[in-house]
C-alpha positions as CSV (number, residue, x, y, z in Angstrom):
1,X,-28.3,-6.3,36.5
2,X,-25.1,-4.5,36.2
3,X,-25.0,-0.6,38.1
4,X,-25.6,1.9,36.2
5,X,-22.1,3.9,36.1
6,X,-21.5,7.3,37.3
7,X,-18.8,8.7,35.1
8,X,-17.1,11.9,36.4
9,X,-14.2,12.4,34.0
10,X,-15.2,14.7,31.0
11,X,-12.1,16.4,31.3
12,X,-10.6,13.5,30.1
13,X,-13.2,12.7,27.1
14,X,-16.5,12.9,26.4
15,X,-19.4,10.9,24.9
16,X,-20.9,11.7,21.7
17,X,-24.0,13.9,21.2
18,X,-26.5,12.2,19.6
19,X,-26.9,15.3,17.6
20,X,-23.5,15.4,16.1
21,X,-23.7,11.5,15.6
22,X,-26.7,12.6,13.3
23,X,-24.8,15.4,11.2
24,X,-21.9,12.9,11.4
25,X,-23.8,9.6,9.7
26,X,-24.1,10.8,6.1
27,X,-20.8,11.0,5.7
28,X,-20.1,7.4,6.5
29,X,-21.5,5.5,3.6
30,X,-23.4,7.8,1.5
31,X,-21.1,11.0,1.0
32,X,-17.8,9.1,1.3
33,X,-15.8,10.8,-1.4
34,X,-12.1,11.7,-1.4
35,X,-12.8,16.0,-1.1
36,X,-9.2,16.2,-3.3
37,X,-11.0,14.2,-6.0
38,X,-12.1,15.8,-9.1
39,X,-15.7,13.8,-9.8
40,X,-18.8,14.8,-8.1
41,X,-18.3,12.5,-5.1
42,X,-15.0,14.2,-4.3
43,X,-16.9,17.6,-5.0
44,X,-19.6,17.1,-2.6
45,X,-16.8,16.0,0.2
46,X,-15.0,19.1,-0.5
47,X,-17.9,21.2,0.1
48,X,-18.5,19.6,3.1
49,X,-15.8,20.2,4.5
50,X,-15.5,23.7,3.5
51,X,-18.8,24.6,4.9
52,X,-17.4,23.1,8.4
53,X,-14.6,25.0,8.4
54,X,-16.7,28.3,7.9
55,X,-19.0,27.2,10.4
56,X,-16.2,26.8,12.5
57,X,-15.0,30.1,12.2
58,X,-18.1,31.8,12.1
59,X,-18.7,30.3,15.5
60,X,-15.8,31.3,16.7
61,X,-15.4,35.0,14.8
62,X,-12.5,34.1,12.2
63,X,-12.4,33.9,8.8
64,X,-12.2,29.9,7.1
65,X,-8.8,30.3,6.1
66,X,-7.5,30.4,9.4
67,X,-8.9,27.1,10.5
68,X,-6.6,24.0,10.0
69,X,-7.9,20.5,10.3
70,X,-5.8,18.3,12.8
71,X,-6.3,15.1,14.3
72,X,-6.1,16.5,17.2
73,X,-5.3,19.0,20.4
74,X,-2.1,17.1,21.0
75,X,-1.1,18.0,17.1
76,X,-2.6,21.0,16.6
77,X,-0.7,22.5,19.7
78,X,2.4,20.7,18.2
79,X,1.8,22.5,15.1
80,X,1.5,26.0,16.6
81,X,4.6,25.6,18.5
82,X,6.8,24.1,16.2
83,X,5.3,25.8,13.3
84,X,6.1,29.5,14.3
85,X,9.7,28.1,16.1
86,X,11.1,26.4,12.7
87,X,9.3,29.5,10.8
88,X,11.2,31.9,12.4
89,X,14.5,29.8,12.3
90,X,14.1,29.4,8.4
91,X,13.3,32.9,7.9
92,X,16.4,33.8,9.3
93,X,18.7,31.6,7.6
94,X,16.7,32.6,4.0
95,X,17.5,36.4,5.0
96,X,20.3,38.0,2.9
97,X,23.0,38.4,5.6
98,X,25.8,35.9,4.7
99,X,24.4,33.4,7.1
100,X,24.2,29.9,6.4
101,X,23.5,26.7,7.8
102,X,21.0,25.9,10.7
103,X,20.0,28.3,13.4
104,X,22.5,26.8,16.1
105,X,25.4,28.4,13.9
106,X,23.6,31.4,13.2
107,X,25.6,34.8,15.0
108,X,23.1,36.5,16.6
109,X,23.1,39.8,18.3
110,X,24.1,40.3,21.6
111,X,22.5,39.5,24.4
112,X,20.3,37.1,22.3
113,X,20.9,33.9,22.5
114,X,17.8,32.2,20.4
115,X,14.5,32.7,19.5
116,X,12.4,33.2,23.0
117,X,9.6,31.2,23.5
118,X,7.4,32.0,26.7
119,X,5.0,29.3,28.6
120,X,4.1,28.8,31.6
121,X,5.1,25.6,34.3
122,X,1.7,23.7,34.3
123,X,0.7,23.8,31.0
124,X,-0.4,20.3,29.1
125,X,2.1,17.9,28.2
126,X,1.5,18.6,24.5
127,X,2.6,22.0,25.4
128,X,5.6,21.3,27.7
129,X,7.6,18.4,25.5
130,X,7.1,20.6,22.6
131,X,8.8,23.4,24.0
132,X,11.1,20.8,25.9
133,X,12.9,19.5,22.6
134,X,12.9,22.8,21.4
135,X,15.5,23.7,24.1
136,X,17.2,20.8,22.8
137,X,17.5,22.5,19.7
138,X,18.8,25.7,20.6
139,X,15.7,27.5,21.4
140,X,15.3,29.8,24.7
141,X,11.9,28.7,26.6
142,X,11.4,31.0,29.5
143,X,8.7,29.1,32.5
144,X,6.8,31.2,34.1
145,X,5.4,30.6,37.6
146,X,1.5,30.7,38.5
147,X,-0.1,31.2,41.9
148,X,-0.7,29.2,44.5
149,X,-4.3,29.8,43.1
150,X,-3.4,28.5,39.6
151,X,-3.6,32.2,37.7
152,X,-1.4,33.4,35.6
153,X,-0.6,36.7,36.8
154,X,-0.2,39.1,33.3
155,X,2.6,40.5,35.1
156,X,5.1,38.3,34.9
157,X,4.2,37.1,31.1
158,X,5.0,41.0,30.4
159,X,8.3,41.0,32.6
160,X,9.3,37.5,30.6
161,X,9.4,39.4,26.9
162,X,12.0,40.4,25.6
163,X,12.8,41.4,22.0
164,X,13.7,37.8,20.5
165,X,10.6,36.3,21.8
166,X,8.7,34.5,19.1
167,X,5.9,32.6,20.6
168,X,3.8,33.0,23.9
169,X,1.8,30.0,24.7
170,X,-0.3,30.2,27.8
171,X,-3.8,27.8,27.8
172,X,-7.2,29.2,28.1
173,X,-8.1,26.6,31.3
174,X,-5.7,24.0,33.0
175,X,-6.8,20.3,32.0
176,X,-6.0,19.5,35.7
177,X,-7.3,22.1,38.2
178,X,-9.7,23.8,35.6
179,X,-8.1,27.5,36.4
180,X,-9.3,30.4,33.8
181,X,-6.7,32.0,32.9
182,X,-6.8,36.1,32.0
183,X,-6.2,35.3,28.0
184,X,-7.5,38.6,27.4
185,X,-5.6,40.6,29.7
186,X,-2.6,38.8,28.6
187,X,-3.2,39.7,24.9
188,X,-3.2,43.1,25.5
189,X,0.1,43.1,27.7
190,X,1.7,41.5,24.0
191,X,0.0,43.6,22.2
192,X,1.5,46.6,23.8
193,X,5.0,45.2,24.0
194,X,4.6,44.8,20.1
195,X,4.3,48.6,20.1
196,X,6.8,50.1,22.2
197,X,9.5,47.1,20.9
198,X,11.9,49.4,19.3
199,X,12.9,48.0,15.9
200,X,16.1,46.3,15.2
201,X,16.9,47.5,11.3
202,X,18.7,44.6,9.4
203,X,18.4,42.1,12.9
204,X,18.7,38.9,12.0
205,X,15.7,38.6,14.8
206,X,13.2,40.8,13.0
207,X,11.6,37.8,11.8
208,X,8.6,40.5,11.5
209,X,6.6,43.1,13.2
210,X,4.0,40.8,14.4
211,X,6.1,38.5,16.9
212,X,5.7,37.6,19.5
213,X,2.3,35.5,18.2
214,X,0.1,34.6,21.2
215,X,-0.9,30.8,21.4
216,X,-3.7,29.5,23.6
217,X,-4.6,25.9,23.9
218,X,-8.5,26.0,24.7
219,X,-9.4,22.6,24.2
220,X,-10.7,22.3,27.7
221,X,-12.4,25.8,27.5
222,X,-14.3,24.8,24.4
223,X,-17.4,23.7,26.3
224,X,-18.1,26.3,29.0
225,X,-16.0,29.2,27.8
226,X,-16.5,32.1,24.8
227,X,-14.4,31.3,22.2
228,X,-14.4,34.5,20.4
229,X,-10.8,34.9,19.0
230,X,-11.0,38.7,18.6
231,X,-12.2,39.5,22.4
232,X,-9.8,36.7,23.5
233,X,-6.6,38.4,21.1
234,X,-5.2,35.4,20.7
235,X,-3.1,34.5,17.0
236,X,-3.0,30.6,17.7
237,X,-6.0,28.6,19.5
238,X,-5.8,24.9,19.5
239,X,-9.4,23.1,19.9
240,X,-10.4,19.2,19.5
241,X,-13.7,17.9,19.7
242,X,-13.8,14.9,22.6
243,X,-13.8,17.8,24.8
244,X,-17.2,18.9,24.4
245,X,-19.6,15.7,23.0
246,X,-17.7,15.5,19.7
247,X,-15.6,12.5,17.9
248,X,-12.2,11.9,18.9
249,X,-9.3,12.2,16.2
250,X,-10.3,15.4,15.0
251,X,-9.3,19.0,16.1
252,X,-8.2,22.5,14.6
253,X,-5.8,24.7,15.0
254,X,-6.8,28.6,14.8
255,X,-3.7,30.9,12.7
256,X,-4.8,34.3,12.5
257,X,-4.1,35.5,9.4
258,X,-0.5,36.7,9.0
259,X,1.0,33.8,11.3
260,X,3.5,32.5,9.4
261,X,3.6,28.3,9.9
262,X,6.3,25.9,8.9
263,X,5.0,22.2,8.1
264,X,5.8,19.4,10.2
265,X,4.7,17.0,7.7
266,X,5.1,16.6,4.1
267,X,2.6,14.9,1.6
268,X,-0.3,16.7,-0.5
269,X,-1.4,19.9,-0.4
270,X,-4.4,19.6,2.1
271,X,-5.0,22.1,4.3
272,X,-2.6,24.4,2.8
273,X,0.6,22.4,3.2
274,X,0.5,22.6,6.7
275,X,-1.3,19.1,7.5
276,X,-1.2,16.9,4.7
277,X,-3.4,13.6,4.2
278,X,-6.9,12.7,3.4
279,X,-9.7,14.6,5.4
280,X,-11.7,13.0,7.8
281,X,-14.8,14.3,6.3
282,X,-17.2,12.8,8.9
283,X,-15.0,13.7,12.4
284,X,-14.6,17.2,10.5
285,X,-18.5,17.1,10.1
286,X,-19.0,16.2,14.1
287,X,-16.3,18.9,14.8
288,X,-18.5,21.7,13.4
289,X,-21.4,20.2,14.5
290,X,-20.2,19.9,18.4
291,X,-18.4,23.1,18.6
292,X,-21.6,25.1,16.9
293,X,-23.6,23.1,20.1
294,X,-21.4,23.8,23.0
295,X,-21.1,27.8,21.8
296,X,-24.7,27.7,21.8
297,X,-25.4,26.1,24.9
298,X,-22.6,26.9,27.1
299,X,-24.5,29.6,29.1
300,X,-27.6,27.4,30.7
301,X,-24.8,24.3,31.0
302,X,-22.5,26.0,32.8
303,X,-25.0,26.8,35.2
304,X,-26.2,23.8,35.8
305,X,-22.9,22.2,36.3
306,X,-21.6,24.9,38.4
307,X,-24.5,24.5,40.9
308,X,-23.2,21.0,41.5
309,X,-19.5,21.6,41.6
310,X,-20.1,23.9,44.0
311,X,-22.6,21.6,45.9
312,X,-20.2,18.7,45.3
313,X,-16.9,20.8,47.0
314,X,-18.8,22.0,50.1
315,X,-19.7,18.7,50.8
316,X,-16.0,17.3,49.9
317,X,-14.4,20.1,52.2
318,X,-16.9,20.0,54.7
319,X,-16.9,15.9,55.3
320,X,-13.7,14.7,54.2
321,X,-11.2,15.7,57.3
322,X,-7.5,16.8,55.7
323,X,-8.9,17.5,52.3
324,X,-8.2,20.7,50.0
325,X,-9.2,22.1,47.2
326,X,-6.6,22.8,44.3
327,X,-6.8,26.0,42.2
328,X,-9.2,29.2,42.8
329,X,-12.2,28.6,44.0
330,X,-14.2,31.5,41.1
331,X,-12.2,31.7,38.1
332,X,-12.4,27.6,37.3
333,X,-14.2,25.8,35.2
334,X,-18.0,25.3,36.0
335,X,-17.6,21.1,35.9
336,X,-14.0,21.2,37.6
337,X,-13.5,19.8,41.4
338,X,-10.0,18.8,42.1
339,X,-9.2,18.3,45.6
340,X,-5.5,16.8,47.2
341,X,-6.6,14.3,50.0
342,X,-4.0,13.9,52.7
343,X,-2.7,10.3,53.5
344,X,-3.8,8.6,50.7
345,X,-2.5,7.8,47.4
346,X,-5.0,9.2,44.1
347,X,-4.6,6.3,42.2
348,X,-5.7,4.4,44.9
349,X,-8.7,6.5,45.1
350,X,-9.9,6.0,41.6
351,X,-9.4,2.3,41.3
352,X,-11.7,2.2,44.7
353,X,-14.1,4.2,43.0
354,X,-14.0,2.4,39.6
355,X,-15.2,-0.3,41.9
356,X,-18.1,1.3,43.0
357,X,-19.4,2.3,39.7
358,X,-17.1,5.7,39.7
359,X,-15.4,7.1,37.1
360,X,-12.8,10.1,38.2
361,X,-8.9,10.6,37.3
362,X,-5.7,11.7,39.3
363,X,-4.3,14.4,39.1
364,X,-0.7,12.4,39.4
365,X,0.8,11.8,36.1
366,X,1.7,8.0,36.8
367,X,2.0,5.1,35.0
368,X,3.7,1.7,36.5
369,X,6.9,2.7,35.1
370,X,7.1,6.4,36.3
371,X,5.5,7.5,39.4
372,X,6.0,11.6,39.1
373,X,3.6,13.8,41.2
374,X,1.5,16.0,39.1
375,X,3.5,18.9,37.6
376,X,0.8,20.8,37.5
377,X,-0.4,20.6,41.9
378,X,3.6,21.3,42.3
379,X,3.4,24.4,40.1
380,X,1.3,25.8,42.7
381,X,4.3,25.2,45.3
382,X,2.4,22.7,47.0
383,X,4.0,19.8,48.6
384,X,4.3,16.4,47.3
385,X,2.1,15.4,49.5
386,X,-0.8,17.4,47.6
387,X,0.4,16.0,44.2
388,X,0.3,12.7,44.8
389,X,-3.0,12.5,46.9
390,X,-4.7,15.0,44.3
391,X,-8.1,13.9,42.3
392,X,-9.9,15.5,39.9
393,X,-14.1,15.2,39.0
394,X,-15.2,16.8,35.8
395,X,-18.9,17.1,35.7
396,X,-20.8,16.5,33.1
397,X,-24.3,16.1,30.7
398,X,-25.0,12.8,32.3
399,X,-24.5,13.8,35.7
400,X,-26.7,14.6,38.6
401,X,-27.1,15.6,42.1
402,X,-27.6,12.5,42.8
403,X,-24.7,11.2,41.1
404,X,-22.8,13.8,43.1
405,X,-24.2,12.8,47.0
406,X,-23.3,9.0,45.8
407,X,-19.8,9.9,45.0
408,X,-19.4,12.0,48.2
409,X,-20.3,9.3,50.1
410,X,-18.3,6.7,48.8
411,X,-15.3,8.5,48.6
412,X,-15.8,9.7,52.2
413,X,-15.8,5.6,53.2
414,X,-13.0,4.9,50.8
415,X,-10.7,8.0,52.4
416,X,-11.1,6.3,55.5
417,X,-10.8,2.9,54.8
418,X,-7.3,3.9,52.8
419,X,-6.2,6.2,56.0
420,X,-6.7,2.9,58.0
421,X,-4.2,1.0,56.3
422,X,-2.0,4.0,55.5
423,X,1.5,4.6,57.0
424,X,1.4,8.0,56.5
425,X,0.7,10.1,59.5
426,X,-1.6,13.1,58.5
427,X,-2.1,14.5,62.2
C-alpha cells in the first residue's frame, strides 16, 4: 500500500473543494450553453455567469462591472499592466496636439521621458516580464527595493512618483516568502499624491486626473486575507481561483470603475472587449463559488494554519543548525514557512522529500536550462547563498500537526545527509 502523501505546496495550487466541484457540475453537461447565444440555453449560461460576477463583487465590495473574467492570474495581471500602459499611450497620440505616430516619437515635456510605471524588485514573474517588455517599448519602470524583512516600506513608493507615472503595481503577499504588504497604507500615499499633483494644462501626460491607478496582484492573499477593495484602495486587483480550492484556468481581474483598459486581444465582445472568447461557464461558476468560501472562512483557517506555521518554524529554527527564516516573521501569510538552509542546494531538498512522501517547492527559480537564484531571497539583499539553499512550505486544508513533525524530521535527516556530501563549507 502506497504512503499516504503529505503535500505542503498550496502556494503553488491547490485541490478542489468538494463544494465548489458541486456548484461547478451542472454546468458540465446539463447547463452547457454558449451565454452569447440567443435561445434559452445560451440565456440560462448568461445568467450564470452574471450572477458569478455579482457574487464576486459582492464578496469582494465592487460593483459587477468591474469584474473581468480571465483565464487566469498570470493574464489578468497582464491585462492590468498592459491595459492601463497602451491606454495611456493611445490617449495621447488621439489627443489634438499635432502628434502622430506611436508613443516612442511622441515630444514630451521635459524632464519626462515616458509614461512611469512603479513596481517593486520581488514581485511575480507575471508582474516583472510585463513591465520588462514595456521598457523595451519606451516605457519608464522605476524598481523599488523592500526590506531585508520583505515589506514594502510606503515611503519609498511615495518618493518613486512623479507626475508621469501611470501605473503602481505592488502585490498584496509575495508568492515566495508570503510577506503582507501595507496595500492600504500605500493607497493612501497615491491617493494623496493625486491631490497635491499640480495639473499640467494641455500636457500631453494628463492622460487624466485619476493616474497613477494602483494595481495589486492578490492572488496569493485570496485565501487568508480581506479582500475588500474599498478598505484595501486599490483600482486593479488580479485574483485566480487554484489559490484558494478553486479550478484552475479561471481568474478575474478587478477595474474600478473609471480605469481606462486597452485590449490585448481582439475577437467578440465578451467581457466588454477587453477579453474576448467563449466563457468558461463552469470554472467561472467554481470561481465564485471558491472565492465566496475562502472570504467566509478565512478567519478560523488562518488560525489553524498559523498555529502550525509557527509550530513548524520553531522546530525548523530550533533543530536544523545554519537555517534561517526568509521574510518577517508577523506580517506573513498564516500557511507560509520559507526558510534558506546553508550548504545545501533547494532543489535538492525537494526531490529528497518528494521521495519521502513530501511535497514542498524552492524558492530558486531553476529549471535545467537556467539555474538563477531566487529574485525574490536576493531582493532582500541576501546572499546567494540564501537564494539558492531557500525552500518554501505552504500549509494547507489537508495538513496536520502531524504532517508537520513528519516533515521536520525528515528534512532534519535529509539536511544532514546532503551537508555530508556537500563541498560547501558552512562553518
Amino acid at each position: 500500500m502506497e504512503k499516504k502523501r503529505i503535500y505542503m505546496d498550496h502556494g503553488a495550487t491547490t485541490y478542489l473543494d468538494e463544494r465548489v466541484k458541486r456548484a461547478m457540475e451542472p454546468y458540465w453537461i446539463e447547463e452547457f450553453g454558449n451565454p452569447s447565444a440567443l435561445y434559452k440555453e445560451g440565456r440560462e449560461a448568461r445568467k450564470a455567469v452574471e450572477t458569478a460576477r455579482a457574487d464576486i463583487a459582492e464578496t469582494i465590495g465592487a460593483r459587477a462591472e468591474e469584474i473581468i473574467f480571465t483565464n487566469g492570474g498570470t493574464e489578468s495581471d497582464n491585462l492590468a499592466i498592459f491595459g492601463v500602459a497602451y491606454g495611456a499611450s493611445r490617449k495621447l497620440t488621439s489627443l489634438k496636439t499635432g502628434i502622430t505616430g506611436n508613443l516612442t516619437e511622441a515630444k514630451l515635456p521635459a524632464g519626462a521621458k515616458n509614461f512611469h510605471i512603479i513596481t517593486t524588485k520581488f514581485e511575480h514573474h507575471a508582474v516583472l516580464k510585463s513591465c520588462e517588455a514595456l521598457e523595451k517599448q519606451s516605457f519608464d519602470v522605476t524598481y523599488i527595493n523592500v526590506g531585508e524583512d520583505g515589506i514594502v516600506n510606503p515611503k519609498d513608493v511615495e518618493k518613486a512618483l512623479r507626475p508621469e507615472t501611470i501605473l503602481v503595481s505592488i502585490m498584496y503577499a509575495n508568492n515566495e516568502i508570503g510577506t503582507i504588504q501595507p496595500i492600504a497604507e500605500i493607497a493612501k500615499v497615491i491617493k494623496n499624491y493625486k491631490k497635491k499633483k499640480l495639473e499640467i494644462r494641455n500636457s500631453k501626460l494628463e492622460i487624466n486626473g485619476k493616474t497613477p491607478f494602483f494595481h495589486s496582484d492578490a492572488c496569493q492573499a485570496s485565501e487568508y486575507l480581506d479582500l475588500n477593495v474599498e478598505k484595501l484602495g486599490v483600482d486593479l486587483m488580479t485574483v485566480n481561483g487554484s489559490k484558494m480550492y478553486g479550478p484552475k484556468g479561471i481568474g478575474f481581474l478587478y477595474a474600478k470603475r473609471g480605469v481606462k483598459l486597452s485590449p490585448l486581444l481582439y475577437g467578440g465582445g465578451q467581457e466588454k472587449h477587453l477579453w474576448p472568447g467563449t466563457e468558461n461557464v463552469p470554472a467561472i461558476i467554481g470561481l465564485a463559488e471558491a472565492i465566496k468560501i475562502a472570504q467566509r472562512e478565512k478567519g478560523d483557517e488562518s488560525e489553524r494554519v498559523g498555529e502550525m506555521r509557527d509550530y513548524f518554524i520553531k522546530r525548523l529554527l530550533g533543530e536544523v543548525p545554519k537555517t534561517f527564516l526568509n521574510g518577517n516573521i508577523e506580517r506573513r501569510l498564516p500557511n507560509n514557512i520559507n526558510v534558506s538552509v546553508l550548504g545545501i542546494e533547494g532543489e535538492a531538498v525537494v526531490l529528497y522529500l518528494d521521495e519521502y512522501g513530501i511535497a514542498c517547492s524552492t524558492g530558486s527559480a531553476c529549471t535545467s536550462e537556467n539555474f538563477e537564484p531566487s529574485h525574490v531571497i536576493l531582493a532582500l539583499g541576501k546572499p546567494h547563498a540564501y537564494a539558492h539553499g531557500s525552500i518554501r512550505f505552504t500549509l494547507g486544508k489537508c495538513n496536520s500537526k502531524k504532517d508537520v513533525d513528519y516533515t521536520a524530521d525528515v528534512l532534519k535527516n535529509v539536511v544532514e545527509k546532503l551537508r555530508s556530501i556537500s563541498a560547501v563549507n558552512i562553518k
